[in-house]
C-alpha positions as CSV (number, residue, x, y, z in Angstrom):
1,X,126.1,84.2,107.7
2,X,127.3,87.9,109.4
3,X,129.3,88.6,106.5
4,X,126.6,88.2,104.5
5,X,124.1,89.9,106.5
6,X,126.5,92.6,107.7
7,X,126.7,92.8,103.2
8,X,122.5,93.9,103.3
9,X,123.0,96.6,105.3
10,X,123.9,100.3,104.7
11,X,126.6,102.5,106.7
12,X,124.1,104.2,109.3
13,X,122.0,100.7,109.7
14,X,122.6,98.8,112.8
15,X,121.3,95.4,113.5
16,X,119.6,95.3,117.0
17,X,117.9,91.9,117.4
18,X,117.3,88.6,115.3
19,X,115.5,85.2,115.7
20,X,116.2,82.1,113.9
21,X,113.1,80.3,114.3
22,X,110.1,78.5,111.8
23,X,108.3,81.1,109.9
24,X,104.3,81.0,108.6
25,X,105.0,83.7,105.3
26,X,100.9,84.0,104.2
27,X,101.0,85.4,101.0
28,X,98.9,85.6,97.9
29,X,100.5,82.9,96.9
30,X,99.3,80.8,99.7
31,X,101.0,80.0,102.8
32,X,104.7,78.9,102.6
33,X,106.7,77.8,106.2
34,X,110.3,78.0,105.6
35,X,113.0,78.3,108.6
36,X,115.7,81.3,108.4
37,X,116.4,84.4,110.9
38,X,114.6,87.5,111.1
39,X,116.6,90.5,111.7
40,X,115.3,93.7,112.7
41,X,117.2,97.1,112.3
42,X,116.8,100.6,113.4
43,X,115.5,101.0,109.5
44,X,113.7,97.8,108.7
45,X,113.1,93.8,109.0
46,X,115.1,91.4,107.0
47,X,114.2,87.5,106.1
48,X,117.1,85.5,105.7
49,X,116.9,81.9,104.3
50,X,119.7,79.4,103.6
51,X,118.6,76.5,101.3
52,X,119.6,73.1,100.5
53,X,122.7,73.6,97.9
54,X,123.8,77.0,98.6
55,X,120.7,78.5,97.3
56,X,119.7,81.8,99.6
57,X,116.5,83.9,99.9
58,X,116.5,87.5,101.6
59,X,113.4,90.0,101.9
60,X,113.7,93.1,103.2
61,X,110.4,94.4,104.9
62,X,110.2,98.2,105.7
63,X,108.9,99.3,109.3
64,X,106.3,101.8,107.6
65,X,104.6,98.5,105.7
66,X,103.6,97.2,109.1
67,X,99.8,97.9,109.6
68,X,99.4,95.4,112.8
69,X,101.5,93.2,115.2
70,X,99.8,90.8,117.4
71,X,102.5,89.7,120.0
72,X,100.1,86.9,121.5
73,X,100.4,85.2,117.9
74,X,103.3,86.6,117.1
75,X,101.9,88.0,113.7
76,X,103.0,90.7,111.8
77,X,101.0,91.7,109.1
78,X,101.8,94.5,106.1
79,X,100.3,96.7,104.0
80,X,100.9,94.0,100.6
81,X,98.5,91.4,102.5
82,X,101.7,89.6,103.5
83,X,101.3,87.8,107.3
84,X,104.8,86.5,109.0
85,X,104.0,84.5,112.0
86,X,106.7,83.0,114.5
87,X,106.2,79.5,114.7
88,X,109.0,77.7,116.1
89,X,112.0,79.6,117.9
90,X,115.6,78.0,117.6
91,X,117.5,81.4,119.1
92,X,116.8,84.4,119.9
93,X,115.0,86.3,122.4
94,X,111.4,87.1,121.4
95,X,110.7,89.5,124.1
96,X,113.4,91.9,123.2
97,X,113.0,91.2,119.1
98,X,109.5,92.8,119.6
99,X,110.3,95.3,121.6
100,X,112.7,96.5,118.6
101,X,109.8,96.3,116.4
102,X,107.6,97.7,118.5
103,X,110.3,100.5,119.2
104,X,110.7,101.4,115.8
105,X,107.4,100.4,114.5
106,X,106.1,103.6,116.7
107,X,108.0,105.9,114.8
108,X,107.0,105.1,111.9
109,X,103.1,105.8,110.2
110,X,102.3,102.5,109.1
111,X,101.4,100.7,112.7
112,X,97.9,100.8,113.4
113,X,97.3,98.2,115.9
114,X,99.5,96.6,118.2
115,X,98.4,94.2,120.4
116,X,100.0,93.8,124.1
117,X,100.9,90.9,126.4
118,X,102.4,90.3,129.4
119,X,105.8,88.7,129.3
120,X,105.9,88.3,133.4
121,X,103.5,84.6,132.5
């Protein structure tokens, strides 16, 4: 799976935290929960899913798209109506993955509203 996630990104991207955990996608579509790893950069957020057979499914979800984050749900929302919420976590450490997004997310005009929470509970 690092080969083919170290494939995604470009020369001056670096990887800086991932989850692999149970992920609520709300689309227009309608809501789909499907389990995979989502990685964030110092660019953007990628959605990786490994299917039955071989079959895989990235999506690659720019920092500046991101209009809220809501770490208490752990709900992302951006700019296409698209929702990712963190359902289940398998690995990973949520704390720091949302610091990255927060991190990056402040640098960027797209985030409007992000919602605080104490870790220390």
């Amino acid at each position: 799976m690092d080969y083919f996630i170290n494939s995604l990104l470009s020369s001056d991207e670096q990887k800086y935290s991932s989850i692999t955990a149970t992920f609520e996608f709300q689309e227009l579509t309608g809501i789909n929960n499907k389990f995979g790893t989502l990685i964030a950069t110092d660019k953007r957020l990628i959605q990786y899913t490994k299917h039955p057979l071989g079959f895989k499914e990235t999506n690659i979800y720019k920092y500046r798209d991101i209009i809220s984050v809501d770490v208490t749900q752990s709900l992302f929302t951006f700019n296409n109506e698209v929702s990712i919420k963190v359902k289940l976590i398998n690995q990973g450490n949520m704390k720091h993955f949302l610091e990255t997004i927060k991190y990056f997310s402040a640098y960027t005009p797209g985030i409007r509203n992000y919602c605080k929470i104490n870790f220390e509970n």
